[in-house]
N, C-alpha and C positions, 0 to 999 in steps of 0.2 A: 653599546647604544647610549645614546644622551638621554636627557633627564626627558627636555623637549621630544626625543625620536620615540621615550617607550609612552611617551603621554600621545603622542599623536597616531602610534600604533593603536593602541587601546581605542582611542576615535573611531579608527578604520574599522577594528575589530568587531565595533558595537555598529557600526552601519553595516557592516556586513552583515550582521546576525539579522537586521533586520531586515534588508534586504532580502538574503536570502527566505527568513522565515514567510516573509511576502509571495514571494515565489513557490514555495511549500503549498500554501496556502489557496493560491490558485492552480496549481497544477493536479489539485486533489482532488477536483472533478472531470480530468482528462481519464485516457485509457492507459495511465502510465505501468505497464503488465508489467514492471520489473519492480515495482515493491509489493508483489506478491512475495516477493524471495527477502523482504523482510520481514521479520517474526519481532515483534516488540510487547512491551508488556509480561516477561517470562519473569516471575517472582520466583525469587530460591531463597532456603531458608536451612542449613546446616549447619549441627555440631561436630567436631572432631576434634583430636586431640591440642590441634594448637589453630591459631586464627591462621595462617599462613594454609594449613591443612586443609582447613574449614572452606578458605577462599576457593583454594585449584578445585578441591571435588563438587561446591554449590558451581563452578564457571563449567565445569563439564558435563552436569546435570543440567542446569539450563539449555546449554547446546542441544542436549537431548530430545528437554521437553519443546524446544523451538523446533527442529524435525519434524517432530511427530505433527505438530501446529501443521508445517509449511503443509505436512502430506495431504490432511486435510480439504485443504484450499485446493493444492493443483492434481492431487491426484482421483480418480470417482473411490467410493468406499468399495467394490469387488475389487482391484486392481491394489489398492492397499492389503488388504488379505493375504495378497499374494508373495509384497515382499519380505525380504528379510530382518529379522529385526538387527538395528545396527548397535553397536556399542560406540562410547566417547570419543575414541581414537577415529572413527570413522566416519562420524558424524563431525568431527573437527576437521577431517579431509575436504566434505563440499562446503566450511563455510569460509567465506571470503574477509570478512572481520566481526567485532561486534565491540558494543558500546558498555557499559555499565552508569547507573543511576540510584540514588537512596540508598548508598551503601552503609550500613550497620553491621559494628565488629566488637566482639568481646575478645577476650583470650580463647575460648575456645568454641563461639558459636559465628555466622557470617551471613548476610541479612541484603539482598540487595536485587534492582531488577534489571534485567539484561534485553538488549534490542540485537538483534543477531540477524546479520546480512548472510544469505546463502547467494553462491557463486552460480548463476543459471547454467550456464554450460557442463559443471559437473556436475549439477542435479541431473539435468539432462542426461548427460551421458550416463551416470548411475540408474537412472531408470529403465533407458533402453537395453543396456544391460541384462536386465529382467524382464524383458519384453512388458514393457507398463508406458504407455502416454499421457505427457500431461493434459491436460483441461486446456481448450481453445478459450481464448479471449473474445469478446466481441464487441463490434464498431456502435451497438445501438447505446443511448444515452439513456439512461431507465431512473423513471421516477418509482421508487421504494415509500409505500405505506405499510408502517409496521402497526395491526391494530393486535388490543393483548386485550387477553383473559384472563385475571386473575385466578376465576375457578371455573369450573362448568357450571352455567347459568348466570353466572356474574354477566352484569352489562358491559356489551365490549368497547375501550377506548381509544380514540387515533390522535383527536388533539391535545386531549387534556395533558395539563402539567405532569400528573400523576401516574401516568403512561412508562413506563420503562423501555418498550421493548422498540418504540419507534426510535429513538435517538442510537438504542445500541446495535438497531440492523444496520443504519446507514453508516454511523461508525468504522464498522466492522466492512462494510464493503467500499468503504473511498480508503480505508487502510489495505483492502487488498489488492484493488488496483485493479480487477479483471474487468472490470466494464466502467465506463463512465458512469458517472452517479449525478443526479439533479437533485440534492438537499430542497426539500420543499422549507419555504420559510414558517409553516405552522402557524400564520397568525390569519385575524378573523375573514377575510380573501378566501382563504385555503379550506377555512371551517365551514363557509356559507356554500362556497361553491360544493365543496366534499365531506356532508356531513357521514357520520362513519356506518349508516344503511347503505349509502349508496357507496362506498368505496367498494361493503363488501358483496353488492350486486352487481358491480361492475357498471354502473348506469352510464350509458352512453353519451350523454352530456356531460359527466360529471370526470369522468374521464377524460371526455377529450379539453374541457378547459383547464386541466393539468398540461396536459401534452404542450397544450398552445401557450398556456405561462410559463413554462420552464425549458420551453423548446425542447421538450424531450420525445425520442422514439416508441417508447412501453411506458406502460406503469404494471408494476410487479405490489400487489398485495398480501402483507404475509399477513397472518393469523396466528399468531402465539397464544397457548391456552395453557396454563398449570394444572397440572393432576394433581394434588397434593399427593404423597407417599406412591408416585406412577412418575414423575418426569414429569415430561410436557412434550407438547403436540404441536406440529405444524403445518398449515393450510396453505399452500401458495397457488395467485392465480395469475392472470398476465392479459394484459391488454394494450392492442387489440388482437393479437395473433398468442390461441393457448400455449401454456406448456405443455411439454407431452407428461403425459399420466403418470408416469414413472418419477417424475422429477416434484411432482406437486403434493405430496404429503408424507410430511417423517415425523418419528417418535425420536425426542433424547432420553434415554435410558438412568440420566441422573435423576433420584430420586429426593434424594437430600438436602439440596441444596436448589432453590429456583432459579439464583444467580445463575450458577453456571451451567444449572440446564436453556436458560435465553441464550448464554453465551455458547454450548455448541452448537441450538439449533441455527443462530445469528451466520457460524462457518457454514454451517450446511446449506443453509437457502440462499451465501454468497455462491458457492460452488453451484446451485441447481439454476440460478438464474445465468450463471456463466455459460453453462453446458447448454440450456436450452435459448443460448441467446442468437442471436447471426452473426456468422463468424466474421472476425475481419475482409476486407474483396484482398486484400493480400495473404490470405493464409497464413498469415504469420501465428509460428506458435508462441507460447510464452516461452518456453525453454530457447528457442532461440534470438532473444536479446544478447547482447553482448557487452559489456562493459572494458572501457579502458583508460588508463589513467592519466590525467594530461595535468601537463605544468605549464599555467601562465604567467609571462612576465607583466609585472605590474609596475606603474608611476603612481598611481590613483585608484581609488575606490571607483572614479566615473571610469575607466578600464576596464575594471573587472565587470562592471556591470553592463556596459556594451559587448564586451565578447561574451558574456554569458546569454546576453538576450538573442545575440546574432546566434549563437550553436543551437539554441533552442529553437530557434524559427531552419534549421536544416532540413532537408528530408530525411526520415531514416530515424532521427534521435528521437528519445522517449524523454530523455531527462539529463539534464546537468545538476550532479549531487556535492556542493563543497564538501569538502573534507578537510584542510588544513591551508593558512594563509601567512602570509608574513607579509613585511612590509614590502617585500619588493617583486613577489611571486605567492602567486594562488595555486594548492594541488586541485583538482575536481576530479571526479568519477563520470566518463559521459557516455551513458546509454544510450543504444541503436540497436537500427535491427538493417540487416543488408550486409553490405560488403565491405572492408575495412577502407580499401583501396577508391571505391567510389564517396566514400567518406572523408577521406584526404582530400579526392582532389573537387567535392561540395565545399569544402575548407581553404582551398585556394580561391574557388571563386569568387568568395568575397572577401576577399585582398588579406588574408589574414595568410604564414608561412609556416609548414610543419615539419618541424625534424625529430628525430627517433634517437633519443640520449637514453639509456640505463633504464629499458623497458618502459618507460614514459613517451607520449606524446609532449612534444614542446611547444606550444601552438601561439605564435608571436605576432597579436594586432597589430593591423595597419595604422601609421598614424593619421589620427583624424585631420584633414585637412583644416589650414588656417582660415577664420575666419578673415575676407575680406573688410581693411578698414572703409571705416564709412566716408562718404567724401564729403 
């Protein structure tokens, strides 16, 4: 490649990233159910005898502790109980790839955090297996207020800066994808309309000028409280229509640490709002999304960006995930749910052409018609 070809790659490269981060970024309030089966954020931290050593067993531990994460989310806590515990080799069977970040290496220690993609179809199939279903998804768009207790008797907070636990619910549930999420903006709107009595009396006004600024279906209040030397405690309520009783209060059992007891009850009340939510009207579960790999021919960055925007707007697709780009061809990951066949030929209809090369889709844009000259 020329000096010119790899300078003007790098161009594409850097609009891409932005691009796509663009699209990340707004797709993170949809109901996109298939980055439940991403697990990110797994810190690993091993020594062993040499850095090479160090690397393979922290990359098979993390897989690990990414599992147990996923189980969490899609699966209820009795139906967990039941299954098997897995080892590395097994757990490396349903994942489909994973990324690496902040890596730190001595000679003999290795230091770094891992984002780990699981494959929906063999989770799936691994579950049934053991007679265990995952957690339905649902269509309603939920506004989440996370009010915290530092202690029992502490004043409780919702808007304040100093708040922890509101920013890491919502976090935690537009990273996992089971239900649409409507991020309240927290500024003085939010504070007047919903000062934090009334979030947690559910007042009827106060509620509903949530719903109607954020266009949302519910608002789910959780309730975070610290025990010191107990865990912490969870109160969830929902309006306008209850949870059921069973899904609206949990204890985390971490004692030690308050971080991460917000962070499991954060998993836990993403899962109870999922369960107690209204299902899709397609039934669709999470485990059956389907992912498949497509190769786009490219001239241009404005290419990639119109086939990308067209598959998004398909029926059926959940998500267009880049993955790797060159100057003349884009690979993507493109998530659906349906039938592969009615997916094709949704992909002819709008003038685009598909052929089946070396387990890829090849999915080759129509060219955009000439602009007529002006007269």
């Amino acid at each position: 490649m020329t000096v010119s070809g790899v300078r003007r790659w790098a161009c594409v490269r850097a609009l891409l990233a932005v691009v796509f981060g663009g699209a990340v970024m707004l797709a993170g309030g949809g109901a996109a159910w298939a980055d439940a089966f991403t697990v990110g954020g797994v810190t690993v931290d091993v020594r062993a005898a040499s850095a090479a050593k160090a690397r393979e067993q922290a990359l098979r531990q993390g897989q690990v502790e990414a599992y147990r994460r996923l189980l969490a989310v899609v699966v209820i806590d009795a139906d967990r109980a039941r299954l098997p515990e897995l080892g590395a080799d097994a757990v490396e069977s349903l994942v489909s790839d994973f990324s690496v970040s902040d890596e730190k290496a001595s000679s003999t220690r290795y230091i770094a955090s891992l984002t780990v993609h699981f494959d929906p179809e063999r989770v799936a199939a691994f579950l049934r297996a053991n007679g265990v279903a995952m957690v339905r998804g649902s269509d309603e768009t939920v506004v989440l207020l996370g009010v915290y207790r530092a202690a029992p008797g502490e004043p409780p907070q919702l808007w304040e800066e100093t708040n922890p636990w509101r920013p890491l619910l919502a976090q935690t549930a537009v990273s996992r994808g089971l239900f649409p999420v409507a991020v309240p903006l927290g500024d003085l709107l939010d504070a007047e309309q919903v000062p934090t009595e009334k979030a947690l009396a559910l007042d009827v006004d106060a509620m509903d000028a949530l719903l109607a600024r954020y266009g949302a279906d519910a608002v789910i209040v959780a309730l975070a409280e610290i025990k010191p030397g107990e865990g912490a405690h969870l109160i969830l309520k929902r309006y306008p229509r209850p949870l059921p009783a069973a899904l609206s209060e949990l204890s985390s059992p971490i004692a030690d640490d308050p971080a991460a007891a917000l962070g499991d009850l954060a998993a836990h009340a993403v899962l109870a709002v999922a369960r107690g939510g209204k299902p899709p009207v397609s039934g669709t579960m999470v485990g059956e999304t389907d992912s498949l790999a497509i190769l786009v021919p490219v001239a241009s960055l404005a290419d990639w960006v119109r086939v990308d925007r067209t598959l998004r707007a398909l029926p059926g697709v959940k998500a267009v995930i880049l993955r790797a780009a060159r100057i003349d061809v884009v690979q993507a990951a493109l998530q659906y749910t349906g039938d592969a066949e009615a997916l094709r030929a949704a992909i002819a209809r709008v003038g685009f052409s598909v052929a089946v090369r070396d387990g890829y889709w090849e999915v080759t844009p129509a060219p955009e018609p000439a602009t007529p000259p002006l007269q």
